[in-house]
C-alpha positions in Angstrom: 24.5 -34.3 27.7 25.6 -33.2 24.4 21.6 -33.1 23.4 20.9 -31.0 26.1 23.9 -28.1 25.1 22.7 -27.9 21.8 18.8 -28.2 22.6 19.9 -25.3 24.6 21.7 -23.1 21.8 18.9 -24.3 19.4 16.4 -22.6 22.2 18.6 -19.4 22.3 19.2 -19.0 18.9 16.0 -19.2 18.0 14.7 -16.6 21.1 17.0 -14.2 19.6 15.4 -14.8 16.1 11.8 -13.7 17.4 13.4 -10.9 19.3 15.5 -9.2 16.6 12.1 -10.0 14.1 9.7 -8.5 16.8 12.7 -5.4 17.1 12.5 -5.2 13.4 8.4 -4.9 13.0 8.4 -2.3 16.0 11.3 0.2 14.0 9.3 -0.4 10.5 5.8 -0.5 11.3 5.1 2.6 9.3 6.9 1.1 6.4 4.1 -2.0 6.0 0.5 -1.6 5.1 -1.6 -4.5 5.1 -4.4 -4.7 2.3 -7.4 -4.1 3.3 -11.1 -5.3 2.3 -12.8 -2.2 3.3 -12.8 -0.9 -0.3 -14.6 -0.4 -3.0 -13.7 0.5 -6.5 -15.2 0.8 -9.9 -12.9 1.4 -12.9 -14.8 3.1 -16.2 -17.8 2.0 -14.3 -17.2 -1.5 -13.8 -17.0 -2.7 -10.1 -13.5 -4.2 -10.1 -14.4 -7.9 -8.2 -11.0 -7.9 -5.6 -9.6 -4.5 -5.6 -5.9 -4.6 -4.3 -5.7 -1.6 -1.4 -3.0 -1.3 0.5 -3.6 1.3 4.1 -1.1 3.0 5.2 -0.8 5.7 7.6 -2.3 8.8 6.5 -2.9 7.4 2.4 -3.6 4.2 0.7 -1.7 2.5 -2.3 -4.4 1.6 -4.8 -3.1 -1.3 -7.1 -4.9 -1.7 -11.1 -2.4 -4.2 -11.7 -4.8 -5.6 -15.1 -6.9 -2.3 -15.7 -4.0 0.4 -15.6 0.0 1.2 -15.8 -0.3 2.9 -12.7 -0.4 2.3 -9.3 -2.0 5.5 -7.0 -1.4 7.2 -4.0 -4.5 8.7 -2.1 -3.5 10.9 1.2 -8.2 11.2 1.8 -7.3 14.4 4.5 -4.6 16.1 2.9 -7.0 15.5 -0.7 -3.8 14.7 -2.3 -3.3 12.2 -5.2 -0.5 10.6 -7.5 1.1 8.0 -9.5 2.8 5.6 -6.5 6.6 5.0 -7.9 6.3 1.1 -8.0 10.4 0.7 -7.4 9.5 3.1 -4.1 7.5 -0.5 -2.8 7.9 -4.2 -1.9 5.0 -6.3 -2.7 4.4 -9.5 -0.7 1.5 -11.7 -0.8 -1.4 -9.0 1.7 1.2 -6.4 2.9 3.5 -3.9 0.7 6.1 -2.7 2.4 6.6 1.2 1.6 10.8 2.0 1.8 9.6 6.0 2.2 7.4 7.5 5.1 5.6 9.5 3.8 5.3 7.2 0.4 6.6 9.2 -2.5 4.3 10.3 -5.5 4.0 12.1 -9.0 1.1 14.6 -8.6 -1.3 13.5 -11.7 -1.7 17.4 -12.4 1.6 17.5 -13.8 0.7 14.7 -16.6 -1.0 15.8 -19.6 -4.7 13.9 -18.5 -6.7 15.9 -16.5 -7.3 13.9 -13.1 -10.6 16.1 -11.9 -10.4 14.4 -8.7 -13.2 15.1 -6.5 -12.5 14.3 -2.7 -15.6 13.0 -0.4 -15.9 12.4 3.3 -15.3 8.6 2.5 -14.5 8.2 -1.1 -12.4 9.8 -3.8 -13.3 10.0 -7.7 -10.3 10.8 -10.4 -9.1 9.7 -13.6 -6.2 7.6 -14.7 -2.9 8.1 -17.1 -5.4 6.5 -19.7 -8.0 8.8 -19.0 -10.3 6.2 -17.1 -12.6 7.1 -14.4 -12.0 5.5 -11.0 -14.0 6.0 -8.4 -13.0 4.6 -4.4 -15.1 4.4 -1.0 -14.4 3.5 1.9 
């Protein structure tokens, strides 16, 4: 008998786990971006082998963990670019989780490097903090 009360509990506790998780996801969806492989990216020219992109909503989060100090925010319709705030995100292994909707960013026109970002249908070309070009399709 006493199997079968705490089988039960066990069953309840854990139904009320998956609900609360499944409650969570559905208040913060906006919040995680899953990394996507629909990208490509070349960095001073060299194709970067496993770019890490992250889609959000309305932007991407554009990771050059080895290449660059920055991370980058692209919003494609708004043609809007910046330096991502890395403190602003959570990384965990294929999703970041973003604790702002909209994801805050430093417009690169306001740094000393001259980003002359050029928007396309489907891809975006600017230059970093260190003055490298990166170019981004989609």
């Amino acid at each position: 008998m006493t199997a079968l009360i705490c089988g039960g509990k066990f069953r309840r506790t854990i139904g009320f786990v998956a609900l609360a998780a499944v409650g969570l996801l559905l208040f913060t969806w906006r919040h995680w971006w899953p990394r996507s492989q629909d990208f490509s990216v070349t960095y001073d020219g060299v194709l970067v082998p496993k770019p890490e992109v992250y889609r959000g909503k309305n932007c991407f989060l554009l990771r050059l963990t080895n290449l660059s100090d920055s991370d980058y925010l692209v919003y494609p319709v708004a043609h809007e670019l910046g330096e991502a705030q890395r403190h602003r995100f959570w990384f965990l292994p294929g999703l970041v989780y973003s604790k702002d909707v909209p994801a805050i960013y430093i417009s690169i026109g306001k740094s000393e490097v001259d980003a002359r970002t050029e928007f396309e249908p489907r891809s975006v070309k600017f230059n970093t903090i260190r003055d490298k070009r990166v170019a981004v399709s989609w």
